[in-house]
C-alpha positions in Angstrom: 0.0 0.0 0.0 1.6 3.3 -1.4 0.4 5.5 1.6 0.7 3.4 4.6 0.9 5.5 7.4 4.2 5.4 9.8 5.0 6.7 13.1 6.5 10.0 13.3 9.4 8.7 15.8 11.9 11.3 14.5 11.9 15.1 15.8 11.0 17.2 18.2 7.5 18.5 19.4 7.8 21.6 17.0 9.4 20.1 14.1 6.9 17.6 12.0 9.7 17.6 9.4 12.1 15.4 11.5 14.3 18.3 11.3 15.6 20.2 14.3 14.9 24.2 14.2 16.4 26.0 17.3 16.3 29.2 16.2 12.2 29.1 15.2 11.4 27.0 18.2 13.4 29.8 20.6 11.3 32.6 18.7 8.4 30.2 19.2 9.4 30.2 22.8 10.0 33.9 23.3 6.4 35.1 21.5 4.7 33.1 23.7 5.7 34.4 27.1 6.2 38.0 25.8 2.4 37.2 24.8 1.5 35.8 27.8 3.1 38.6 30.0 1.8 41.3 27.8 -1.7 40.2 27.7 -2.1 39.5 31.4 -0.6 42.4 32.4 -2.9 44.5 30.4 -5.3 42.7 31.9 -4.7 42.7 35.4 -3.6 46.5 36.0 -4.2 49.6 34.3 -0.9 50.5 36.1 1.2 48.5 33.8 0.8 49.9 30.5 4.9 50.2 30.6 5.4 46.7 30.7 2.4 45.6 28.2 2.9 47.9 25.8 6.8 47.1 25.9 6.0 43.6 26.0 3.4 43.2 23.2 5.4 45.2 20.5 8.3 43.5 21.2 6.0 40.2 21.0 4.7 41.5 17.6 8.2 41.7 16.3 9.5 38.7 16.8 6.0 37.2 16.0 6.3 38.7 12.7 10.1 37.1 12.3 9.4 34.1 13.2 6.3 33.6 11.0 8.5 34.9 8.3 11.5 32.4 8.8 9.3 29.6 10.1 9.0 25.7 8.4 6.4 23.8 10.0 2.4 24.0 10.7 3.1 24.1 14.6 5.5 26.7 14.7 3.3 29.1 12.7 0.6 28.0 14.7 2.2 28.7 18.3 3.5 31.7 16.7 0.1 32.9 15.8 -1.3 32.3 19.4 1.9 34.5 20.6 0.8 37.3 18.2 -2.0 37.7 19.5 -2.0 37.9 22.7 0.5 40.6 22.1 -1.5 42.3 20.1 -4.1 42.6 22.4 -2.0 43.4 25.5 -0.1 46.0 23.1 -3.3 47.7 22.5 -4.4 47.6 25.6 -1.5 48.8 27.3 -1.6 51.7 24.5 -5.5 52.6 25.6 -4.1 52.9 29.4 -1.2 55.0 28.9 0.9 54.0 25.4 5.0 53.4 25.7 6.3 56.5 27.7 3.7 56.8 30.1 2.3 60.5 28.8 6.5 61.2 29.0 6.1 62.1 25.3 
């Protein structure tokens, strides 16, 4: 039978290509809890627009570079979760007080 299914014993959790990919997997890593901590804390506080704001666009960015150099379906999917949550904790933190603090 031409397409027997087999195992996929090879690879990591992130890499369906039996390939390894540090560098997408550490951006994977890094959007996610810049995501995390952005959207919580734009959540739980009004207080810490600094660190959402700060958090989220940075999030964005290396969202955005990761989608861009990324190989597999579940990298680009975890990525996609980390964008946006910070997106929405960017935005928030933006409504409650933007990146200075009303310095600027």
């Amino acid at each position: 039978m031409a397409q027997a299914l087999r195992p996929n014993t090879v690879g990591g959790l992130f890499a369906t290509d039996g390939k390894p990919h540090p560098l997408q997997d550490t951006l994977l890593a890094v959007t996610l809890v810049l995501g995390i901590t952005s959207f919580l804390t734009a959540v739980i506080d009004d207080d810490l627009h600094l660190l959402s704001s700060w958090t989220g666009l940075v999030g964005i960015l290396t969202g955005a570079y990761g989608q861009w150099i990324s190989v597999t379906t579940r990298e680009r999917f975890g990525l996609i979760l980390g964008l946006g949550a910070s997106g929405v904790g960017f935005f928030l933190g933006m409504a409650h007080g933007g990146l200075f603090g009303g310095v600027f």
